[in-house]
C-alpha positions in Angstrom: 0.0 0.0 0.0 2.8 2.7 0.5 4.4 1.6 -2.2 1.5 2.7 -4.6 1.5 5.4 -2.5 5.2 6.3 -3.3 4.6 5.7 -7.4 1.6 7.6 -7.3 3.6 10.4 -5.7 7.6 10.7 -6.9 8.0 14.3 -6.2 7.5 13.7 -2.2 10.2 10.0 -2.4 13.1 12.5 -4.4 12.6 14.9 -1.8 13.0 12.8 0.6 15.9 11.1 -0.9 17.4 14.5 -1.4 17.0 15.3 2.7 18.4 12.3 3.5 21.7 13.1 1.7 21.3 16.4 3.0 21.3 15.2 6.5 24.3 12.5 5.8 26.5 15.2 4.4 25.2 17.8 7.1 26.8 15.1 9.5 30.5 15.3 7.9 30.5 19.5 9.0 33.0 20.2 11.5 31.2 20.6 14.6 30.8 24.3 15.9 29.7 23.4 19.1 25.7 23.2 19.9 24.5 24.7 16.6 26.9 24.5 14.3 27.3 24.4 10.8 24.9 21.0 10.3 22.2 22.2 12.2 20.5 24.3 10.3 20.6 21.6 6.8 19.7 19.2 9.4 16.5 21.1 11.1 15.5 22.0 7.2 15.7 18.4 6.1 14.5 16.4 8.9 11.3 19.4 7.9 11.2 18.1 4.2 11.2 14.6 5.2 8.0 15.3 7.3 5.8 17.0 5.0 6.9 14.4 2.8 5.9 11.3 4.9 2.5 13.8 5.1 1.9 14.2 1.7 2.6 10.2 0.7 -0.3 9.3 3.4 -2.9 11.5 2.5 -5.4 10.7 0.1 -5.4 13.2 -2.8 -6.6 12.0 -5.8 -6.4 16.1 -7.6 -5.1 16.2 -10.7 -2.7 19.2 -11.5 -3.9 21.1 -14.2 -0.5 21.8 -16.7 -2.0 23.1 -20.1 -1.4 26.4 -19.4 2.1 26.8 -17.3 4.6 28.1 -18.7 8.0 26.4 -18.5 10.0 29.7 -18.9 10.2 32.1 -16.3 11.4 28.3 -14.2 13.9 28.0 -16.5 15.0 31.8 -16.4 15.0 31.2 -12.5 16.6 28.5 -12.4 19.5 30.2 -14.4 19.6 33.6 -12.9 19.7 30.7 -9.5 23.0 28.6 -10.9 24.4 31.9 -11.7 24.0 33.1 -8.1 25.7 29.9 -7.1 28.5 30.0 -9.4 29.6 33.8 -8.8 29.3 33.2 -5.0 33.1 32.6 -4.7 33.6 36.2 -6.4 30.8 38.3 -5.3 30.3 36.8 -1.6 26.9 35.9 0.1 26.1 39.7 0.8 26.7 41.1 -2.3 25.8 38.1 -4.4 22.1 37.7 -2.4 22.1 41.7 -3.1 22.4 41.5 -6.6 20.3 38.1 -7.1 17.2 39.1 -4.5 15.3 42.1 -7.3 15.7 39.3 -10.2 13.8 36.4 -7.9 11.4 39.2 -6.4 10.4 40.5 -10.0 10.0 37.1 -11.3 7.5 36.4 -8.3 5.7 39.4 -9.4 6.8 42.2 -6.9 6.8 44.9 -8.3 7.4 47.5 -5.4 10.7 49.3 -6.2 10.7 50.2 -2.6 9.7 46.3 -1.7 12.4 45.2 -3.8 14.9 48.0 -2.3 14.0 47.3 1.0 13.8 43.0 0.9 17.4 43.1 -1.3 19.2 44.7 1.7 17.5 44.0 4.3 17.0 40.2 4.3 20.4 39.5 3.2 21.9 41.6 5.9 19.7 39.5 8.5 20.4 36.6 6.9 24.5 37.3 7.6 24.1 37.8 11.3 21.4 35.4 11.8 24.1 32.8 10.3 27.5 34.6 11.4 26.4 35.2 14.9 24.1 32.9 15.6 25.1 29.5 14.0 28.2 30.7 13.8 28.4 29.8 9.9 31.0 31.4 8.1 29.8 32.8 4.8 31.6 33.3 1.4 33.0 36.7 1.7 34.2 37.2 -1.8 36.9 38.8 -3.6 35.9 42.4 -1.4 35.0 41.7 2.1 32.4 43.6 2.2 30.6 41.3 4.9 33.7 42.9 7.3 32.2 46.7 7.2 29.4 45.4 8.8 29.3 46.4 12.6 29.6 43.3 15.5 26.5 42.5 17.0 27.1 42.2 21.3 25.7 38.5 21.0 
């Protein structure tokens, strides 16, 4: 019976699949004392892996209706997305989630310059002390350190 459940429902098994690797190569981190670099991967997978047990034993028969999506602003997403990976190394996580934040926020229809403005700087700016101070994850600085302006928090 779960195995029907399973074919019926792929998306929710790779997911699942994908977490567990997660969580396996979350274990390999270096530990950074109580949360350290593997516990936030961990936390967000062992998450997936519920709502994907969820989703396998719940009874939904809905179809998705496909004739009218359009595969291309996924695939410009997904591009803009591996290009924000692969300059990480040069641009940092600041400057790098700066630059890539408008171009995912216009794609997912915001259209508030100020929005956009505000989200762009803000969110990656939390983002670098919620990591930096909290998990105590270091973050890709890039070939300017920006990240090193920013003022100490008195954590």
């Amino acid at each position: 019976m779960v195995l029907n459940k399973l074919k019926s429902n792929p998306l929710a098994a790779i997911f699942m699949l994908v977490a567990v690797v997660v969580i396996a190569s979350a274990n390999q981190f270096p530990d950074g004392g109580s949360l350290g670099p593997g516990f936030f991967p961990i936390i967000v997978s062992v998450g997936i892996i519920a709502f994907g047990i969820a989703d396998i034993l719940v009874d939904d028969d809905t179809q998705l209706e496909m004739s009218d999506f359009s595969i291309t602003p996924a695939v410009i997403m997904f591009a803009f997305l591996v290009g924000y990976l692969l300059l990480m190394p040069i641009t940092g996580f600041l400057v790098g989630t700066m630059l890539f934040l408008p171009i995912a926020l216009y794609y997912s229809t915001v259209r508030s310059k100020l929005m956009i403005a505000l989200i762009s700087i803000g969110l990656p700016i939390l983002l670098f002390y919620v990591f930096s101070q909290v998990f105590m994850v270091r973050l890709p600085e890039g070939i300017i350190p920006v990240s090193r302006l920013l003022p100490q928090l008195p954590v």
